[in-house]
N, C-alpha and C positions, 0 to 999 in steps of 0.2 A: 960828793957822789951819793945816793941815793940808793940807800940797802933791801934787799929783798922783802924784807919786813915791813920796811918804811912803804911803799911798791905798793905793796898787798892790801893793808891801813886806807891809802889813798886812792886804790879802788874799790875798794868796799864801801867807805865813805863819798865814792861820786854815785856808785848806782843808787845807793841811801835815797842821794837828793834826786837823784833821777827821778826813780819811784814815786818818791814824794811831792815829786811836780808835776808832773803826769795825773797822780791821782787829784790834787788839788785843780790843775786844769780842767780834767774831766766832770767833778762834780761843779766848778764855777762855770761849765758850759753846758748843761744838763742837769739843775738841780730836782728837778722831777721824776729822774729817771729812778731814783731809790725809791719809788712808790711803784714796785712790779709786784706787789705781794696783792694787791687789790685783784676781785672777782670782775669779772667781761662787764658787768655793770655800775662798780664800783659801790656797792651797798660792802657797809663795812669798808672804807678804807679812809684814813683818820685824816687824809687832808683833804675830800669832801663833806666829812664831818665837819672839821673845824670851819671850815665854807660857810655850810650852813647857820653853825652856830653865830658867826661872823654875822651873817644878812639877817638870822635872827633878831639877835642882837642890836641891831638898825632899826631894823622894823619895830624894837619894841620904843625905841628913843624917837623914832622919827613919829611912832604914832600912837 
């Protein structure tokens, strides 16, 4: 039999993994979505920066 304690432990530790699978879902089906800090134009936001610097980076190998 299963004591009140035991009980409480084993739900505390499913919502844990709840939580934890949910937020895990969420950002592997929306990894962009953590880039809402960027301006309506996106000047200054660091993964059109790295973008550029990316295609920069081409452009200086390729030519």
């Amino acid at each position: 039999m299963i004591h009140t304690q035991e009980l409480i432990v084993l739900t505390i530790v499913l919502i844990a993994f709840i939580i934890a699978g949910y937020k895990v879902y969420k950002h592997l089906s929306s990894p962009l979505k953590g880039c809402s800090g960027c301006a309506s134009d996106c000047s200054g936001c660091q993964l059109q920066d790295l973008k550029k610097e990316i295609e920069s980076n081409q452009n200086r190998k390729t030519g």
